[in-house]
N, C-alpha and C positions, 0 to 999 in steps of 0.2 A: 529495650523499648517496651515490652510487655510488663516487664517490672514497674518499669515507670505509670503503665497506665494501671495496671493493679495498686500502686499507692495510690494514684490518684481518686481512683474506686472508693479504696477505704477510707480517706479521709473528709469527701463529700458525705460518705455516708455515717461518717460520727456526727459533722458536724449537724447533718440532718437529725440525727436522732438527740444530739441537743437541745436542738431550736426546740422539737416538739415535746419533750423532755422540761424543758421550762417553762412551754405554755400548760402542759398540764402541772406541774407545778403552781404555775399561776393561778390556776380552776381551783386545784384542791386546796392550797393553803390560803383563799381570801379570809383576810381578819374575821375574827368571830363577829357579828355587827348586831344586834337585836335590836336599836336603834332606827326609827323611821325617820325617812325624809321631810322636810319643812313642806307648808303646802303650796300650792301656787297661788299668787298674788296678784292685784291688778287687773283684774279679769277683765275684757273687754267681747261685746257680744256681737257679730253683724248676721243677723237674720237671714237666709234665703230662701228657696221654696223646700218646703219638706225638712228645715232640717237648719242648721246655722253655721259659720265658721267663728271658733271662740280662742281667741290673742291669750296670752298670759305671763307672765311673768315666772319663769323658774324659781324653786329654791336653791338656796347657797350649799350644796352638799355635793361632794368631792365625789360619790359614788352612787353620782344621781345616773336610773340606766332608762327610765321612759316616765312619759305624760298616759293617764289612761282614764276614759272617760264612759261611765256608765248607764246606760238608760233603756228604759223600756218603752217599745213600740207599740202602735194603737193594739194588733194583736199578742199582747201580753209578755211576747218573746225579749229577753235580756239582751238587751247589744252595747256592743264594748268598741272605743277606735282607742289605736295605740298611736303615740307619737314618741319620736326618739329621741332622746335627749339635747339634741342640736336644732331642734327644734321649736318653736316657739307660737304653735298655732296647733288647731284640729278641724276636723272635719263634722258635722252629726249630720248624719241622712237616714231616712227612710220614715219619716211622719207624714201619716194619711191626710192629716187634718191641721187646721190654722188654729191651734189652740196654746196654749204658753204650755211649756214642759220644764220638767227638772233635769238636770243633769248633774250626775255626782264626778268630781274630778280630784282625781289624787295622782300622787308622786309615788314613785315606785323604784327602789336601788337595786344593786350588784345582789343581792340577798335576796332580792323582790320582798323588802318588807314595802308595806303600804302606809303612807300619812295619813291624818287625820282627811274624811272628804271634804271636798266646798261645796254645797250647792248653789248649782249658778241654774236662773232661769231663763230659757228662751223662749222667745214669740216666733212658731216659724212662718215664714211668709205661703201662699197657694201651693201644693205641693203637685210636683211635674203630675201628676196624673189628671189631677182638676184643671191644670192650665190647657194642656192637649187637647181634653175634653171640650171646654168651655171655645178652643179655636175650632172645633169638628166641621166641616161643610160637605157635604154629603148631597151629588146628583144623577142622574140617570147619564150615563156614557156608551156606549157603542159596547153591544156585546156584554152590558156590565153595567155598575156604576163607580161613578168618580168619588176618590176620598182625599179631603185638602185637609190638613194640618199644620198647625204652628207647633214647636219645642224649643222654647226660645232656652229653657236651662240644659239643651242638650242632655235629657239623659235621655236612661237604655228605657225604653217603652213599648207595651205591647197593644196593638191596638185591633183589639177581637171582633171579626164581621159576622154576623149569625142572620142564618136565614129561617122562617119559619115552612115548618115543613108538616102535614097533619096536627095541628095545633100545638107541637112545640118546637122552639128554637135549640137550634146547632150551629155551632163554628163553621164556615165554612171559607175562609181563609184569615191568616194574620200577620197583620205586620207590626216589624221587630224595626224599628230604627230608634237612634240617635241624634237624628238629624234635627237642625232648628227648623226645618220647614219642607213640608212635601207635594206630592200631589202622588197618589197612586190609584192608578187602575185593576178596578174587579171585574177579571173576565170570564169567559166562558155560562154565561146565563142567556135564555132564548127571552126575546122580544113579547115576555108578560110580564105582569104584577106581582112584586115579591113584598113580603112583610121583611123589612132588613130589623137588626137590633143591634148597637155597636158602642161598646164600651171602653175603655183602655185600663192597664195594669200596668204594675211595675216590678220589680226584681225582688222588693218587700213586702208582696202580693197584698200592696194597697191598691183599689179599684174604685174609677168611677162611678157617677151615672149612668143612665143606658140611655140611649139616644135609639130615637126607634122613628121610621119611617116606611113609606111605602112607595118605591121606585116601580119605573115599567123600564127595563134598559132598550135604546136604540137599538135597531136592526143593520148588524153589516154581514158580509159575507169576504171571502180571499176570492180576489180577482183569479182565475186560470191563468196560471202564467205560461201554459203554451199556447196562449191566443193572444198572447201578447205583441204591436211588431214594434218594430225600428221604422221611425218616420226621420227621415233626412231630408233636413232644412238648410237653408242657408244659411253660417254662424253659429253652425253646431261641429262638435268635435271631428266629427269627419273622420280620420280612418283609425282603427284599433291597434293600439301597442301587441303584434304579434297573434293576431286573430283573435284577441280577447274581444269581441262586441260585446253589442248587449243582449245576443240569445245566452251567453256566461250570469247575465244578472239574474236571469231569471228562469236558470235549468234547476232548481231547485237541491241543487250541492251547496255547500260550505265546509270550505277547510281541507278539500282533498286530493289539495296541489297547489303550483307555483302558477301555472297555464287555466288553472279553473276559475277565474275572475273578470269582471269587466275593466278595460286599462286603458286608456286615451295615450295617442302620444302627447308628445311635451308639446305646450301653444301657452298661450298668455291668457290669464283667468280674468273674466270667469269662462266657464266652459261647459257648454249646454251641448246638454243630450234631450229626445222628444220620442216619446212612445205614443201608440195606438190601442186602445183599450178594446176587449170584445164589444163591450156596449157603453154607452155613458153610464157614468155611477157618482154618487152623493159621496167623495172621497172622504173616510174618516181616519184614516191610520197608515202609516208607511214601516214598516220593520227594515231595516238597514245592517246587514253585518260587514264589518271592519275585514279587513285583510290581517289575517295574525302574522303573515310570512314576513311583507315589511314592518312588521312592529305595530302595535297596538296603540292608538292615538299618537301616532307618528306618523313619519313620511307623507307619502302620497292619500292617504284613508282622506275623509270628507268632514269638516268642523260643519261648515257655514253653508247651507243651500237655501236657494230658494224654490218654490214650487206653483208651476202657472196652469189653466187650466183652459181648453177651448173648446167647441164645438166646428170649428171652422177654420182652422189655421193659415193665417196668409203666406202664401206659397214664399214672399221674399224674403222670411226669417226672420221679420221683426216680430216686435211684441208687443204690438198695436192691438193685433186681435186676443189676445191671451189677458184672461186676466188674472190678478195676482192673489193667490192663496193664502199662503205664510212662508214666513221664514223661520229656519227650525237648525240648532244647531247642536253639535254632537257634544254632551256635559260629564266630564269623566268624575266621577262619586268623591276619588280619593283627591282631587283639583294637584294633585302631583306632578312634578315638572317632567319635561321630554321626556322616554325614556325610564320611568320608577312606575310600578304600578303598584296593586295591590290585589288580595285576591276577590273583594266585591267590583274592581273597574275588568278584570277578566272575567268575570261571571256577568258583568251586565254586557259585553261585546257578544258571549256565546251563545246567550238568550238571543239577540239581535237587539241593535236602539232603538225604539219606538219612539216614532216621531206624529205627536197624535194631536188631530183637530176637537176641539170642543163642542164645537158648534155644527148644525146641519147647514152644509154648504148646497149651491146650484150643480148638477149632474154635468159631468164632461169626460167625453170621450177622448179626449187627446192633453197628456199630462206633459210640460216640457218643464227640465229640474235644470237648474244653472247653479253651478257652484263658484261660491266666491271666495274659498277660504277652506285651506287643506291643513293638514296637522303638523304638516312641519314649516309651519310659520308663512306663506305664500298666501297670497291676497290679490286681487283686483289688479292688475297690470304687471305681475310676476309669470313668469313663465316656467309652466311646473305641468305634472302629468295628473290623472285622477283615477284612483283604486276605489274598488267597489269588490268586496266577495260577493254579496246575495240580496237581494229585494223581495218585498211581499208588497203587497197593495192592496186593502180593506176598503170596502164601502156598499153602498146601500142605491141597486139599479133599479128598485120599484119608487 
């Protein structure tokens, strides 16, 4: 038996060192070639932002091995996109400006000799950096201000916030997306007058304009959440899944067990819970973090809530006296099904979800949240339980 497996040994291993034995064979003896490839033909040009996608037509050469296309960007730098032989398109990106360009495009073989070039000219359309720009909306926000953007060509953007500071400006935070459209909050600023200045860039350190304003951001403050109570109403969730109440929402942990959460038992949704605030407050913001234990935008965690607000609450549980806030739902980054995440949708759960008002709302002491719609598919007349790890509650009692 041992014999047997020792031919067998030797004979995988010749015939291994054949195979690579005749690919390198293959490498070393290609035909002498000093002949270049025909050029590409038929050109056809579709314009986009920054840049164009250019069709073509191959030449007829047996040892055709890429497409490759030449040009230079606003700042002087040489750029090259390769395309592979099976291929029948390219890509050009990274132009600052809407100006026609040249591009040289040639044929390239097994030898890498090069064809004669074509130049082909493009028109590029607005390029991602001036589109971004030109959507910027820019307002005074709690703590901050608000920054709305459009990116309808999806690309990677950086869009730089500068504050002025003894008469000059510095970065003072930046945001990196991809995304076709945002709204992002700049926080941590006190309740003055700031000179902002905000530009955006791109990976080809092409750069806007500068957009320059002067915000004063809202005044909020984090509610004390041990003065927080439990007010039990009628048609509210009533007893906790294993003592998880809502002193769990708001002991200021996350993440540091199975028992450390607030947990409703099972009842048919929606299913309202109702706090008591130390004083009325102008509510500007909610932070909300997910239960990691059951899964991350699964199971039991909270999609769909609503948020009502009173100074007088009618002792029967309706919601007569309450009036209606918003409704605010949980938006996972990567929009991935049950179940897949990725590492920006567990980075915005660890941060916590921010569930943020716009607008300066009426002052109320008694907040009651009803949830309509949990992560693992339950809605409005299903009968299902509600996880909550941790809560914060922002806003403004002067």
């Amino acid at each position: 038996m041992k014999n047997i497996r020792s031919n067998i040994f030797v004979c995988f291993s010749m015939i291994f060192a054949l195979v690579v034995s005749l690919s390198c064979d293959e490498e070393r003896y290609l035909p002498e070639d000093n002949t270049p490839p025909g050029q590409v033909t038929n050109i056809r040009v579709k314009n986009i932002g920054g840049g164009a996608i250019i069709h073509y037509d191959k030449p007829d050469d047996n040892d055709l091995l890429y497409i490759k296309a030449e040009y230079k960007l606003d700042n002087g730098m040489l750029s090259e996109v390769k395309s592979s032989s099976y291929r029948d398109s390219l890509v050009i990106q990274g132009f600052g400006k809407s100006e026609p360009q040249i591009i040289k495009m040639y044929a390239a073989d097994k030898r890498e000799n090069l064809s004669e070039p074509v130049e082909v000219e493009i028109n590029p359309l607005i390029p991602p950096v001036h589109a971004v720009y030109q959507s910027l909306e820019i307002s005074n926000g709690f703590g901050g201000i608000v920054v709305e953007y459009k990116n309808s060509y999806k690309e990677e953007v950086i869009i730089d916030i500068m504050i002025e500071n003894g008469g000059e400006y510095s970065s003072f935070e930046k945001i990196y997306t991809s995304q076709p459209e945002g709204t992002y909050y700049v926080r941590g600023l006190d309740s003055v007058s700031y000179d902002f200045q905000i530009y955006v860039q791109d990976v080809w350190g092409n750069s806007s304009d500068t957009l320059e304003n002067t915000l004063k951001p809202l005044y909020e403050e984090l509610v004390n959440r041990k003065k927080i109570k439990k007010i039990d109403l009628p048609g509210d969730f009533g007893e906790s899944y294993s003592g998880r109440d809502i002193d769990k929402l708001f002991n200021g942990v996350v993440g540091s067990g199975d028992g450390n959460r607030f947990q409703t038992l099972g009842k048919p949704l929606p299913i309202l819970f109702t706090i008591e605030l130390p004083e009325p407050i102008s509510l500007s913001r909610i932070i909300m973090w997910q239960s990691e234990i059951v899964g991350l935008y699964n199971s039991s965690n909270v999609r769909k809530f609503n948020v009502y607000g009173t100074n007088d609450p009618s002792l029967d549980g309706s919601l007569e006296s309450w009036t209606f806030i918003r409704e605010f739902e949980s938006i996972k980054p990567s929009g991935l099904g049950i179940g897949s995440t990725t590492s920006e949708d567990v980075e915005k759960t660890k941060k916590g979800e921010i569930y943020q008002l716009h607008e300066v709302i009426a002052k109320y002491k008694f907040l009651r949240f009803e949830v309509t719609e949990t992560w693992n598919g339950l809605t409005i007349g299903d009968e299902g339980t509600v996880i909550i790890e941790e809560m914060e509650i922002y806003g403004n009692p002067n």
